[in-house]
C-alpha positions as CSV (number, residue, x, y, z in Angstrom):
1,X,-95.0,-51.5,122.7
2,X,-98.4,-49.9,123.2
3,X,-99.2,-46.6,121.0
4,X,-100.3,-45.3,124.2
5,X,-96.7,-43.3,124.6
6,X,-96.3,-40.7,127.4
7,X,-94.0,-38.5,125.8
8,X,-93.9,-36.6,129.2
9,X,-92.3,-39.3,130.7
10,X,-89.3,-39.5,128.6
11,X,-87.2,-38.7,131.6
12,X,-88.8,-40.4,134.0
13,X,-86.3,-41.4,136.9
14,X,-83.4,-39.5,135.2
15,X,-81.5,-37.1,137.0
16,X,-82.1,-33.6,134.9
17,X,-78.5,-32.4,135.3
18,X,-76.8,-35.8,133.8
19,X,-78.7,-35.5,130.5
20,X,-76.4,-33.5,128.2
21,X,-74.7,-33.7,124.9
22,X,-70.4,-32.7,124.6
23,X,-70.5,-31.1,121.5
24,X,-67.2,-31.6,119.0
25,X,-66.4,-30.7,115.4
26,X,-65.7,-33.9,112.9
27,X,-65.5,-33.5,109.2
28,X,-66.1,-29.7,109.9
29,X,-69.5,-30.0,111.1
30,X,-70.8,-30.4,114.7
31,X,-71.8,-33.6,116.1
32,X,-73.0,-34.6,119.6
33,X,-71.8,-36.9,122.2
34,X,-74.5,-38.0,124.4
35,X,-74.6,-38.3,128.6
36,X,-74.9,-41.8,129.7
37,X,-78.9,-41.1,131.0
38,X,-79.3,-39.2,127.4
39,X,-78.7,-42.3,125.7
40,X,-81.5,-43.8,127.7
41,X,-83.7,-40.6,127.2
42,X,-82.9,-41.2,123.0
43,X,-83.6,-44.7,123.4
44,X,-87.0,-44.3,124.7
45,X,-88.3,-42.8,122.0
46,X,-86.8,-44.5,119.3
47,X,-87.8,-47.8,121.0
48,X,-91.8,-46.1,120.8
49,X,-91.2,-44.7,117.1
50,X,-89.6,-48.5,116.3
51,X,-92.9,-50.1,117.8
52,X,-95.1,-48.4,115.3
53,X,-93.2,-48.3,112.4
54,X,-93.4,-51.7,110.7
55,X,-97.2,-50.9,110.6
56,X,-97.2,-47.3,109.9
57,X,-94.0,-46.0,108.1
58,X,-92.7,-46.7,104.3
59,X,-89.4,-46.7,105.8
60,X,-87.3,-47.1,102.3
61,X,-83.9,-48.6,103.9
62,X,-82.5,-47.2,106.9
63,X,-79.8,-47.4,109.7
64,X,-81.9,-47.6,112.5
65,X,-84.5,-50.5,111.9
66,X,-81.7,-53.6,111.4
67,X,-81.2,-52.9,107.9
68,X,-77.9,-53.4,106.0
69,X,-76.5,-51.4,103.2
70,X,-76.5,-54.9,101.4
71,X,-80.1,-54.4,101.3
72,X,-80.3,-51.5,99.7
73,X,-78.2,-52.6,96.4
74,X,-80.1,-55.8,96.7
75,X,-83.4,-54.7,96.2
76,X,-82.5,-53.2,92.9
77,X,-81.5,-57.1,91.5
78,X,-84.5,-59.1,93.3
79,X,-86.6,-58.3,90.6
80,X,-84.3,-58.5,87.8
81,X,-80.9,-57.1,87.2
82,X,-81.8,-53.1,86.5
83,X,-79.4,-51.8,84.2
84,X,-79.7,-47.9,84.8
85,X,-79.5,-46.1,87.7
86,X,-80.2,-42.0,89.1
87,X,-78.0,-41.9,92.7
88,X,-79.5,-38.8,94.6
89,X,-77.9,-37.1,97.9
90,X,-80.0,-35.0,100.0
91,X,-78.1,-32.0,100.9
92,X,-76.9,-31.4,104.9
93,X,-80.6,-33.2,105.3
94,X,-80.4,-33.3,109.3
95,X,-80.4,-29.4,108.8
96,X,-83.1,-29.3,106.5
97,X,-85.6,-31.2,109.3
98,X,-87.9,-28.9,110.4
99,X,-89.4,-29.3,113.9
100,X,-93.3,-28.8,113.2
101,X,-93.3,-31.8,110.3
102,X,-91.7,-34.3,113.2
103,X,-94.5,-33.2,115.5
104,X,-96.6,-33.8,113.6
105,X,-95.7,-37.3,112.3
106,X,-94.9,-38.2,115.7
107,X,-98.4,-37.3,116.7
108,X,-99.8,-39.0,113.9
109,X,-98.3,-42.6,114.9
110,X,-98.3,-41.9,118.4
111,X,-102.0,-39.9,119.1
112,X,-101.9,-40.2,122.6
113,X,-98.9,-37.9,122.9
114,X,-100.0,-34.0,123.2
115,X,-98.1,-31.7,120.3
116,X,-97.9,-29.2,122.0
117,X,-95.6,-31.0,125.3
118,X,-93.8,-33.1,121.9
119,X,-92.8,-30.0,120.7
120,X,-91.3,-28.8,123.9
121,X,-89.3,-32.0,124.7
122,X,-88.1,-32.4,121.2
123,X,-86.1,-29.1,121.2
124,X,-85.2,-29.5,124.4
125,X,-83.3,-33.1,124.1
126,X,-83.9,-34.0,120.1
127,X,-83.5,-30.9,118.4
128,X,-80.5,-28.4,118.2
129,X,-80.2,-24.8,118.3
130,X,-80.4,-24.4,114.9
131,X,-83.8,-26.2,114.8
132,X,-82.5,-29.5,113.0
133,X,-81.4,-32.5,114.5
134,X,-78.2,-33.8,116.1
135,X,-75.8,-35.4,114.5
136,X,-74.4,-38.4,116.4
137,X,-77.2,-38.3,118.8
138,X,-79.0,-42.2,119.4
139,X,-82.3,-41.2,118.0
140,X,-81.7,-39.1,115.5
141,X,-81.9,-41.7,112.4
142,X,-85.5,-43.2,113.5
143,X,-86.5,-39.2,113.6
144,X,-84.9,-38.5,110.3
145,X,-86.7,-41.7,108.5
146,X,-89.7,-40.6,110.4
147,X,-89.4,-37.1,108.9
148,X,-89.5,-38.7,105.5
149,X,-92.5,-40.4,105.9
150,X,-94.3,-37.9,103.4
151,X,-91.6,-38.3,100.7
152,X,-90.9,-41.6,100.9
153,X,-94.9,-42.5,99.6
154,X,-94.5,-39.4,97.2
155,X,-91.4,-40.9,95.8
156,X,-92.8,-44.6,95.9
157,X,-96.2,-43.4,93.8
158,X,-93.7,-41.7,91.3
159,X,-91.4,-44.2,91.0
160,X,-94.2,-46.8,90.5
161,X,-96.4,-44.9,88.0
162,X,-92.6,-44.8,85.6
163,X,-92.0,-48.5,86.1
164,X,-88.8,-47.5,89.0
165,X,-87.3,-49.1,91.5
166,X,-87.1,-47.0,95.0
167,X,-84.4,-47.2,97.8
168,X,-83.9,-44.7,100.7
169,X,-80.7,-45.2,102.7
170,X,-80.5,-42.4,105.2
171,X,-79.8,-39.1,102.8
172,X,-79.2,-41.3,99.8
173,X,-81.4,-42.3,97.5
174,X,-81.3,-44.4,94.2
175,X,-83.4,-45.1,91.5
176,X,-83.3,-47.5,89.3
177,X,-84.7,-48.6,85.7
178,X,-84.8,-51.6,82.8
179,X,-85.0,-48.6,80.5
180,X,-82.6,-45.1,80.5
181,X,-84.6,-43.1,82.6
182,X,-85.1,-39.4,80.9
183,X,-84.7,-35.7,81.8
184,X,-87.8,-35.6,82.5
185,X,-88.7,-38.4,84.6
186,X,-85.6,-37.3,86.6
187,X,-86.4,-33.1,86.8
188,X,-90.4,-35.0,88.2
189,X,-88.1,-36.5,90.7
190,X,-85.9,-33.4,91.4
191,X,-89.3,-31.2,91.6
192,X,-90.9,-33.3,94.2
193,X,-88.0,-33.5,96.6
194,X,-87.3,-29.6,96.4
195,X,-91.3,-29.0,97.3
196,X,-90.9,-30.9,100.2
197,X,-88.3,-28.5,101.5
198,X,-85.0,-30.7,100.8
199,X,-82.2,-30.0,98.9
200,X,-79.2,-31.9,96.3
201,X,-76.1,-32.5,96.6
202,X,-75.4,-32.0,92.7
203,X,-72.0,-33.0,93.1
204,X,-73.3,-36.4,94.3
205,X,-76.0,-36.9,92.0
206,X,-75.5,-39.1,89.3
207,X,-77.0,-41.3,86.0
208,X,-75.2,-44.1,85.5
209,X,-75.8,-47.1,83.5
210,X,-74.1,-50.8,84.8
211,X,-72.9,-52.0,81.6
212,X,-70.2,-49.2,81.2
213,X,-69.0,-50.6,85.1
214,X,-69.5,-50.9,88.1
215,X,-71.6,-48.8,90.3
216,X,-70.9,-47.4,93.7
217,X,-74.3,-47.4,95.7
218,X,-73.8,-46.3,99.3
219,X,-70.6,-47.8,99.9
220,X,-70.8,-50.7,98.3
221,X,-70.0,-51.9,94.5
222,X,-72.5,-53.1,92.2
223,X,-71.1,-55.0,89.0
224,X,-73.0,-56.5,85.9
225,X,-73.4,-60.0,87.1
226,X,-75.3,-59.0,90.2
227,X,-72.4,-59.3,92.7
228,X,-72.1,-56.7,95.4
229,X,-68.4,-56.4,96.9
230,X,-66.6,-54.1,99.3
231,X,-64.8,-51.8,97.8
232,X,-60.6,-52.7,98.1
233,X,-60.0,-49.7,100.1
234,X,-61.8,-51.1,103.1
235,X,-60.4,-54.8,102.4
236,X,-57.0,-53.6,102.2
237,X,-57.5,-51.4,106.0
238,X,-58.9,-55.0,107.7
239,X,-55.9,-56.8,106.4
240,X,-53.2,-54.4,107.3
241,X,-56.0,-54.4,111.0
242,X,-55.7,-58.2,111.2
243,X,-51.4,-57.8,110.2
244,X,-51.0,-55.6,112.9
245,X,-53.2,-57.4,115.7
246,X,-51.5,-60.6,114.6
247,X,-48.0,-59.2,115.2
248,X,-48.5,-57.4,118.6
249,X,-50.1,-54.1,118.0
250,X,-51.5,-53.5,121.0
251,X,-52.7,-50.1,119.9
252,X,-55.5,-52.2,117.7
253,X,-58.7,-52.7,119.7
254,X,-60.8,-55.8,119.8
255,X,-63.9,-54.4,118.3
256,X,-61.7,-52.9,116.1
257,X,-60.9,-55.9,114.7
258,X,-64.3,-57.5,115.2
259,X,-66.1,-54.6,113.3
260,X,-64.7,-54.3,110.5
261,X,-64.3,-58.4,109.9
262,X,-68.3,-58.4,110.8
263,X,-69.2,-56.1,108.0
264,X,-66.9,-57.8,105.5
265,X,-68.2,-61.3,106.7
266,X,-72.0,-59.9,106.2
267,X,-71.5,-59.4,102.5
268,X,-69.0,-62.3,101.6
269,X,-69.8,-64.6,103.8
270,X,-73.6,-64.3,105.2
271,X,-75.1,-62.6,102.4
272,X,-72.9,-63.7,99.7
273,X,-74.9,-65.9,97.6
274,X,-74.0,-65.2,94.5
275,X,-70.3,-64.1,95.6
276,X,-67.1,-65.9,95.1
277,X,-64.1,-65.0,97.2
278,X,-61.1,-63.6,95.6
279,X,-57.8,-64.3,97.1
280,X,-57.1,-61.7,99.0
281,X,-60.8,-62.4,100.6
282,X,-59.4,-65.6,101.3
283,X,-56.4,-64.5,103.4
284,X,-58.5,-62.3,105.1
285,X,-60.5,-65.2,106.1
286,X,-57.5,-66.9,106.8
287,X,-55.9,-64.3,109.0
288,X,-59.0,-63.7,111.2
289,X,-58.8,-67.3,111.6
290,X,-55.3,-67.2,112.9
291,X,-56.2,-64.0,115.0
292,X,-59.1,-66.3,116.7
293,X,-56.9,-68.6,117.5
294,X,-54.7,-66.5,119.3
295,X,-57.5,-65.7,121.4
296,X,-58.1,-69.2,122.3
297,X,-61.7,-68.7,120.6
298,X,-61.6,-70.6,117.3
299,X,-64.0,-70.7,114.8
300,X,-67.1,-73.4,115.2
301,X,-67.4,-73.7,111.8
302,X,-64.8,-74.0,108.7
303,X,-65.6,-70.5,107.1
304,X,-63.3,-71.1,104.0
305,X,-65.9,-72.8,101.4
306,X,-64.0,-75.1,98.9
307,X,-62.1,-73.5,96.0
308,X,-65.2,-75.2,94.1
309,X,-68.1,-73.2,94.5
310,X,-71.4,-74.5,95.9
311,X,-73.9,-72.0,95.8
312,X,-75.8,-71.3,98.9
313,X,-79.7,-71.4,98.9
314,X,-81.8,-68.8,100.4
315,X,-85.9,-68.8,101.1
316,X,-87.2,-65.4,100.4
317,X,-90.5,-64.0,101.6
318,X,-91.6,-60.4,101.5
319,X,-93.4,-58.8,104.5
320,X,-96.6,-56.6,104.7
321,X,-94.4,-53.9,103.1
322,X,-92.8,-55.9,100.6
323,X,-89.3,-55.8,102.4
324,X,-87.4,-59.1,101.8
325,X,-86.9,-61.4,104.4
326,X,-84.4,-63.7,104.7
327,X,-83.6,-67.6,105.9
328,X,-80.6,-69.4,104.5
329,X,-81.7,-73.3,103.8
């Protein structure tokens, strides 16, 4: 897509009384459910944001641009196996988003749109009333990550000039080290993300080092030897899933079933080179197998590897902005 963007014509063949959000309460907080022509009106600007961001943006990792949480852990091990680690959690950071810095980013990457028109069509269909942005609405992670633009290079330069390794999932960032990173080095850290307005989570802010155990980074479990797992929790919910699809539960949905099985098979299965299944990832295997079957869609390929392990090879290249990219040989 052309950086020649007419933000004006966001809503171009939309009918002005079908674009509307249903507000609801979840987790004690209000998030937005989007009209049908809202969605397209959200997609049209994250498509133009997406078209200039590979070029333009330090996106760390993110939601929005086809990046897994895999990728976040991983990055820390590509270079060698980091043994210490600060976990950071920006605080309510939707809220913190401040109106005037999106403008202006938005403007920067996009010149031909007018700030002062952005402005107005951002609170009228990005921003809410409150002046931050909308939970649950389609765009709103590719303007968050586009709102962190400045502190995601001020972080990167900090990180670099102490020998760190940088990650940015969404509100959560991690830091990690060869070497025990100091009070110091962390309060730096701390300093720059309070000037630029944001604030911590202290209760989700951690140092932790990988030899005392494994370490939880966005979700997923980091151990010693480099593996990243799914937590058991999460393994246990698609098994009793797949038990209850498997005996007649018709309350269990198909994509149901076919999410949670795709983010388990991403790690195990896709991404896991340097994985070996336990048993019980085996009968999960085994059991969306059977549930396949039932279907009448089986499996094209045998996705149980033999119990002796043959280690998958993968061709790595990095991309202008140093992001890995994969292809599996």
């Amino acid at each position: 897509m052309s950086t020649d963007f007419d933000i004006r014509k966001i809503k171009e063949g939309l009918d002005e009384e079908s674009l509307y959000f249903t507000p609801f309460i979840m987790g004690g907080k209000f998030h937005y459910e989007p009209s049908e022509e809202m969605k397209i009106v959200h997609e049209r600007l994250y498509q133009a944001i997406r078209s200039v961001a590979s070029s333009n943006l330090i996106f760390a990792i993110n939601g929005s641009m086809g990046c897994h949480t895999y990728f976040n852990v991983w990055q820390h091990m590509y270079w060698g196996k980091r043994e210490h680690f600060y976990l950071l959690d920006l605080h309510n950071a939707y809220s913190q988003i401040k109106t005037a810095d999106l403008v202006s980013v938005f403007c920067d990457l996009l010149p031909s749109c007018s700030s002062r028109k952005t402005e107005k069509i951002f609170k009228c269909y990005f921003i809410d009333d409150q002046g931050g942005l909308l939970r649950g609405a389609p765009a709103s992670p590719d303007l968050f990550n586009m709102a962190l633009k400045s502190l995601d290079e001020t972080l990167l330069k900090l990180c670099e000039k102490y020998g760190l390794e940088y990650t940015r999932y969404m509100d959560d960032i991690c830091i990690s080290s060869y070497a025990y990173i100091g009070p110091s080095v962390r309060r730096e850290i701390r300093q720059v993300i309070d000037e630029f307005g944001f604030g911590l989570n202290h209760q989700k802010s951690k140092v932790l080092e990988l030899k005392k155990g494994p370490i939880k980074i966005t979700g997923l479990w980091l151990d010693a030897n480099g593996r990243i797992t799914i937590p058991n929790k999460f393994k246990r919910n698609l098994k009793a899933v797949l038990y209850g699809v498997l005996n007649g539960d018709e309350s269990i949905s198909r994509e149901m079933v076919e999410g949670r099985w795709g983010y388990f098979s991403y790690i195990h299965l896709r991404m896991g080179e340097n994985q070996r299944l336990t048993r019980d990832d085996r009968e999960i295997i085994r059991m969306f197998r059977e549930y396949r079957r039932m279907l009448g869609k089986p499996l094209p390929k045998i996705l149980l590897p033999p119990k002796k392990y043959v280690k998958k090879t993968y061709t790595v290249k990095n991309n202008l902005k140093g992001m890995p990219v994969f292809s599996m040989d």
